[in-house]
Structure formats: C-alpha cells, structure tokens
C-alpha positions as protocol buffer text, in pm:
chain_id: "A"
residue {
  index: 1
  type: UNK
  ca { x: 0 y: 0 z: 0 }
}
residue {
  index: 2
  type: UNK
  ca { x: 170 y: 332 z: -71 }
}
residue {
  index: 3
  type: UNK
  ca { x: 65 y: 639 z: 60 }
}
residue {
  index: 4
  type: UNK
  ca { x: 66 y: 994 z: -112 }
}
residue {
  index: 5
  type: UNK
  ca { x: 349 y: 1239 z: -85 }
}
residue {
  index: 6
  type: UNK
  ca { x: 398 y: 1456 z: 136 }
}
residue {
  index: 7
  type: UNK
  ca { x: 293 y: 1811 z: 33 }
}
residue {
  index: 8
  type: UNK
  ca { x: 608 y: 2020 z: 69 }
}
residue {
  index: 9
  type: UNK
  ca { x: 481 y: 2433 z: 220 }
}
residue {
  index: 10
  type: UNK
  ca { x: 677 y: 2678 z: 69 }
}
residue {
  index: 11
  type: UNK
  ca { x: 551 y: 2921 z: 355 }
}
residue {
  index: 12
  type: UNK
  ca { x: 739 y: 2679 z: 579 }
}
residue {
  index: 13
  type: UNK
  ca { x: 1074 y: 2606 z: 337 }
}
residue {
  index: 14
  type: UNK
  ca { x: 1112 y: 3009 z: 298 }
}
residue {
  index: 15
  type: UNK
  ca { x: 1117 y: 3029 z: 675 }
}
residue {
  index: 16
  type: UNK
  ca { x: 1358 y: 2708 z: 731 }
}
residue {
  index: 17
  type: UNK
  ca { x: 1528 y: 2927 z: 424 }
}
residue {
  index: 18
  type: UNK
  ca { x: 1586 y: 3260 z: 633 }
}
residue {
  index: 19
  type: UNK
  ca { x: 1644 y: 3119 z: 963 }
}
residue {
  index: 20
  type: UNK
  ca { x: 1872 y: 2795 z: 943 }
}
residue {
  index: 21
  type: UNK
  ca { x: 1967 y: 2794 z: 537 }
}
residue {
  index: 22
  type: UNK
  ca { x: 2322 y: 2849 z: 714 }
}
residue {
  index: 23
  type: UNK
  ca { x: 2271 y: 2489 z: 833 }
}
residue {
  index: 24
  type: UNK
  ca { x: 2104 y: 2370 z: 557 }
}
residue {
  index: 25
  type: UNK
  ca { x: 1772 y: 2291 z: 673 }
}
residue {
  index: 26
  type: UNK
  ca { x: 1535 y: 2416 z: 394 }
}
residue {
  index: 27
  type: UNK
  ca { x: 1782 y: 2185 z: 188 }
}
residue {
  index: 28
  type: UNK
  ca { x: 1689 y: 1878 z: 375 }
}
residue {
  index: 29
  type: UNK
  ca { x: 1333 y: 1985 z: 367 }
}
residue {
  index: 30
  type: UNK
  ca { x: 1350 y: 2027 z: -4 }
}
residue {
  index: 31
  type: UNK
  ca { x: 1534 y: 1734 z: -123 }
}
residue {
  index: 32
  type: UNK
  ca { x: 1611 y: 1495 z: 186 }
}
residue {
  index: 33
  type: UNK
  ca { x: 1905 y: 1370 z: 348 }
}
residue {
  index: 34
  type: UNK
  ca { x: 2100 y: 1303 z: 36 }
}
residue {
  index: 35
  type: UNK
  ca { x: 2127 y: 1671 z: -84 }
}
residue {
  index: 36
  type: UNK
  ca { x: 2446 y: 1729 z: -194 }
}
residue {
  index: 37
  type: UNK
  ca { x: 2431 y: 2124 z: -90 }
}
residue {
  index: 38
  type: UNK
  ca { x: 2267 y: 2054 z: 217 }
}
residue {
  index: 39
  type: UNK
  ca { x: 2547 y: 1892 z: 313 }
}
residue {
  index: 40
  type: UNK
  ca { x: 2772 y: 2152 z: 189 }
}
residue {
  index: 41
  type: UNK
  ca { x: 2550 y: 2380 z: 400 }
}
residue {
  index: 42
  type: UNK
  ca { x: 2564 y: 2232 z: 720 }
}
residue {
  index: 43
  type: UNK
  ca { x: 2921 y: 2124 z: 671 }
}
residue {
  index: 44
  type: UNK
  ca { x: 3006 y: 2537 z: 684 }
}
residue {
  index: 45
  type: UNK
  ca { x: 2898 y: 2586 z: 1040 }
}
residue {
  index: 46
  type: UNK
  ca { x: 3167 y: 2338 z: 1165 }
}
residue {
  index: 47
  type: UNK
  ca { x: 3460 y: 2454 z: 927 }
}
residue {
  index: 48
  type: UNK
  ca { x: 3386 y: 2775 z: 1090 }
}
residue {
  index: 49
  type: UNK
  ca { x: 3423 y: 2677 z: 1413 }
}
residue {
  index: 50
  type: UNK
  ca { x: 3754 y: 2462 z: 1325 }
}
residue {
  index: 51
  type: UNK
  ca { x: 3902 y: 2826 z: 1185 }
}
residue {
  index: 52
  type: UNK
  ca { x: 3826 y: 2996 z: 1463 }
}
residue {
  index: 53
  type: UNK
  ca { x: 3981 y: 2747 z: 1708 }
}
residue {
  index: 54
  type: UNK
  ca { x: 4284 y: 2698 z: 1487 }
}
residue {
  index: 55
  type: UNK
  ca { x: 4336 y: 3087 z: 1431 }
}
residue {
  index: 56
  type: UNK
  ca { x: 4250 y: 3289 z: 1740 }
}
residue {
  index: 57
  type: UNK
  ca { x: 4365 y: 3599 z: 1676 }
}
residue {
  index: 58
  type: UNK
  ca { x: 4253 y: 3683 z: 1352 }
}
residue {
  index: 59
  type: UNK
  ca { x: 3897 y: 3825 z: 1282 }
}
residue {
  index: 60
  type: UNK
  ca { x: 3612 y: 3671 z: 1273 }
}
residue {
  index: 61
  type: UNK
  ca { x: 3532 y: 3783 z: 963 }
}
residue {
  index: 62
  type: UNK
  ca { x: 3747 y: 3560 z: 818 }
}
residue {
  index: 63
  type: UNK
  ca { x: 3760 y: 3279 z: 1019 }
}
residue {
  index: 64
  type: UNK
  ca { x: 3376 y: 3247 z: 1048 }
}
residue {
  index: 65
  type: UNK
  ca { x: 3355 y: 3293 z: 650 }
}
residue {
  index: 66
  type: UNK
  ca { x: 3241 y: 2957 z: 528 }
}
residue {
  index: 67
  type: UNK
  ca { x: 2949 y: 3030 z: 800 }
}
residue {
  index: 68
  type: UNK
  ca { x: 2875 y: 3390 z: 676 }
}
residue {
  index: 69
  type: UNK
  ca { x: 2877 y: 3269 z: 325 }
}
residue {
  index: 70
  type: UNK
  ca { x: 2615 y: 2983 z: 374 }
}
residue {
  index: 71
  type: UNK
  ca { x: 2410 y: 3241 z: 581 }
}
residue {
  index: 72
  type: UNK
  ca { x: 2413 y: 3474 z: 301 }
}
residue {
  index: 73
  type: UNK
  ca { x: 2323 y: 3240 z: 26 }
}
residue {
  index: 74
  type: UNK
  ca { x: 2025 y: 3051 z: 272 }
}
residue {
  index: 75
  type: UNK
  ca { x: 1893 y: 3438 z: 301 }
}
residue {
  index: 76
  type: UNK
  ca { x: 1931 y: 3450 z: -98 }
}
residue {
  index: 77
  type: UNK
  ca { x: 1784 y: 3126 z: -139 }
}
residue {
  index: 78
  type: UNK
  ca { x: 1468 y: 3203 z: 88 }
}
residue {
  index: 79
  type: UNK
  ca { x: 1392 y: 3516 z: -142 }
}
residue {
  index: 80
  type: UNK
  ca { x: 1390 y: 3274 z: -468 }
}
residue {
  index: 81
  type: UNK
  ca { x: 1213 y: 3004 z: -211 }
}
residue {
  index: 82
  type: UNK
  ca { x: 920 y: 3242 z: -152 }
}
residue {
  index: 83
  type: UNK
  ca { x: 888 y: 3441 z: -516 }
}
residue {
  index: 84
  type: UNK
  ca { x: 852 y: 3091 z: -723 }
}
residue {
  index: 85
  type: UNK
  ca { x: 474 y: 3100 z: -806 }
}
residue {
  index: 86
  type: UNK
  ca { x: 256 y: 2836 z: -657 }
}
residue {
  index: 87
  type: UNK
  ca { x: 148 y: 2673 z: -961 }
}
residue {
  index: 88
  type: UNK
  ca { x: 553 y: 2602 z: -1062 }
}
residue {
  index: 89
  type: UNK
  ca { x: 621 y: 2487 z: -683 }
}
residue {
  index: 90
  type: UNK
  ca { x: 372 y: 2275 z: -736 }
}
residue {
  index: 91
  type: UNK
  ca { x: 506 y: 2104 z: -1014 }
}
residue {
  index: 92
  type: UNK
  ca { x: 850 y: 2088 z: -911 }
}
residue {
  index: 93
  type: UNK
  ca { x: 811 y: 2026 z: -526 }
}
residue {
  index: 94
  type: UNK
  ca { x: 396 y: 1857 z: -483 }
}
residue {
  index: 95
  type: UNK
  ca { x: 335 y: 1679 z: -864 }
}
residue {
  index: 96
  type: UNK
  ca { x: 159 y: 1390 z: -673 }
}
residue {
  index: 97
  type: UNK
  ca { x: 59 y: 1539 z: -361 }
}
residue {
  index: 98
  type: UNK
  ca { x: -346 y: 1597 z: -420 }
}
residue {
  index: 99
  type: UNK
  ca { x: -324 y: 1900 z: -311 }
}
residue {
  index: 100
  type: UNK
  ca { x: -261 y: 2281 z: -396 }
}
residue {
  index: 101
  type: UNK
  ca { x: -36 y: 2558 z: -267 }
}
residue {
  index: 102
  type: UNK
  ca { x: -163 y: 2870 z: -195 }
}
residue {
  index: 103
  type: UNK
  ca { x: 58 y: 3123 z: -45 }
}
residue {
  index: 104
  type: UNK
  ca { x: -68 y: 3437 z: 165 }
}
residue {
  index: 105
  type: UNK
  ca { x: 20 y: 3760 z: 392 }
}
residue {
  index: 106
  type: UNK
  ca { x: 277 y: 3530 z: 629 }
}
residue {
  index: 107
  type: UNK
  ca { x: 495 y: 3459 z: 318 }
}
residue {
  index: 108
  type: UNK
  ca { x: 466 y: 3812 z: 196 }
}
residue {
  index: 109
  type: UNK
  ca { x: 550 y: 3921 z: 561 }
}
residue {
  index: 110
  type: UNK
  ca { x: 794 y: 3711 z: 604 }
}
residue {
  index: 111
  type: UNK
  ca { x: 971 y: 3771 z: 255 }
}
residue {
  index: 112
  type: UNK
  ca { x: 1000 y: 4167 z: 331 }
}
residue {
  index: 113
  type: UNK
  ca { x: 1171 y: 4055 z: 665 }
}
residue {
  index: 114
  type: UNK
  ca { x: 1426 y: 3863 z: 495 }
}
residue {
  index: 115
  type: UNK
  ca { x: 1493 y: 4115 z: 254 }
}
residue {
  index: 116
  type: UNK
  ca { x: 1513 y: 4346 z: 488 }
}
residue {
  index: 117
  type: UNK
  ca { x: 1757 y: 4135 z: 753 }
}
residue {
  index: 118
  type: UNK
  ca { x: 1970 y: 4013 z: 445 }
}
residue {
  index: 119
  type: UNK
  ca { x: 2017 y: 4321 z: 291 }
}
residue {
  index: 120
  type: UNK
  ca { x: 2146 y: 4462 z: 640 }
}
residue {
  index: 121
  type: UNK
  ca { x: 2336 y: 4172 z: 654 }
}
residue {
  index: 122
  type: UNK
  ca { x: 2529 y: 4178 z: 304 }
}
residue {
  index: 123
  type: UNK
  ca { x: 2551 y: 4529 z: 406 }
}
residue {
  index: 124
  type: UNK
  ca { x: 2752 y: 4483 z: 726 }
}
residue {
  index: 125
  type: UNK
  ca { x: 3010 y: 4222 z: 551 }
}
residue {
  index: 126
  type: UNK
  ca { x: 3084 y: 4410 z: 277 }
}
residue {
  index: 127
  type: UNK
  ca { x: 3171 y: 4682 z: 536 }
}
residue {
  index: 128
  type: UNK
  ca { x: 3343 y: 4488 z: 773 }
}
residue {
  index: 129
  type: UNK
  ca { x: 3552 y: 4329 z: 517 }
}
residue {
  index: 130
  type: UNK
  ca { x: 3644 y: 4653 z: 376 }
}
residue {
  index: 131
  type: UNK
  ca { x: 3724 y: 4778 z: 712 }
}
residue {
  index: 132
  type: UNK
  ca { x: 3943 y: 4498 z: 745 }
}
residue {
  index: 133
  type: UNK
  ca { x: 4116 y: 4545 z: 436 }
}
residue {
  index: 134
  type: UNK
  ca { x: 4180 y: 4841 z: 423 }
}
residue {
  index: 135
  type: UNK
  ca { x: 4204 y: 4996 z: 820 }
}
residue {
  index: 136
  type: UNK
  ca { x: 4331 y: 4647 z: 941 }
}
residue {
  index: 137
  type: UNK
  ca { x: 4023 y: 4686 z: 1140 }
}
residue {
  index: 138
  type: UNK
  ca { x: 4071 y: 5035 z: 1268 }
}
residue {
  index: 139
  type: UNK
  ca { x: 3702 y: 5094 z: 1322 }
}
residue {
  index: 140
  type: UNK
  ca { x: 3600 y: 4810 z: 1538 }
}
C-alpha cells in the first residue's frame, strides 16, 4: 500500500530558508538527506568553528567565513524560495501530492523581513571586510 506524498509548504521552506539555510535545513526539507548542498550547508557551520579554534587571533570575519557565506546564500535562497509562483512549486516540489499551494500575507510578511535582515546583513560584511582590508580593522 503506498501512501501519497507529502505536500512540501513553501511558507514553511522560505522560513527554514531565512532562519537555518546556514545549516542547511530548507535543503533537507526540499530534497532529503542526500542533498548534496545541504550537506555543503551544514558542513560550513563546523569549518567555521575549526578556523576559529585553529586561528585565534585573527577576525572573525574571516575565520567564520564559510558560515557567513552559507548564511548569506540561505537568506538568498529564501527570497527565490518564496517568489517561485505556486502553480511552478507545485510542479517541481507537490506533482503527486493531491493538493494545492496557496501562499498568503505570512509569506509576503515574512519575505519583506528577509529582505530586509539580508540586505542589512550583506551590508555589514561588505563593510566589515572593507574595514578589514583596508584599516586592518581600525574601526571596530
């Protein structure tokens, strides 16, 4: 007897998206445990945590890069998440599912947050990296 698929919520996978797509969760969601960038995902958070252990005094801009990066690209990955239309996430994510997407206020809510947060937050690297670069991190 098989049972129906499970209907993936892009509501929930643009949330998993902006909060944990460091980690990889909206990857594992998604796809499952056999995702080749979820792994890649959740394998950042450690690496970061290996550079900052092995080099202590340097910034943790660039020790805790792999993490930033993954942060930065779940954030990206949310906004694409969120804008796909129903009827296409429905084809590519629920073809067998019985049952129909239809996305509301929290995903537009919670869309302008992450655009908001990531922006703020692509801001802030670029700034601190530049700060780095070229102060040797005078200002902060």
């Amino acid at each position: 007897m098989q049972t129906a698929p499970r209907h993936k919520n892009k509501t929930l996978a643009t949330f998993l998206a902006a909060l944990l797509g460091g980690i990889g969760a909206h990857r594992f969601y998604l796809y499952g445990p056999r995702d080749f960038w979820g792994w890649i995902h959740a394998a950042c958070l450690p690496l970061a945590t290996l550079l900052v252990i092995a080099y202590p005094g340097q910034p943790r801009l660039y020790t805790g890069a792999p993490l930033v990066v993954s942060v930065l690209a779940g954030l990206i990955e949310a906004l694409v998440i969120g804008l796909t239309a129903d009827d296409k996430w429905d084809s590519r994510f629920n073809p067998a599912s019985g049952r129909s997407s239809r996305s509301g206020w929290p995903l537009a809510i919670l869309l302008v947050l992450t655009l908001g947060f990531g922006a703020i937050a692509l801001i802030a690297a670029i700034a601190r990296a530049f700060d780095l670069l070229y102060t040797g991190g005078a200002y902060g």
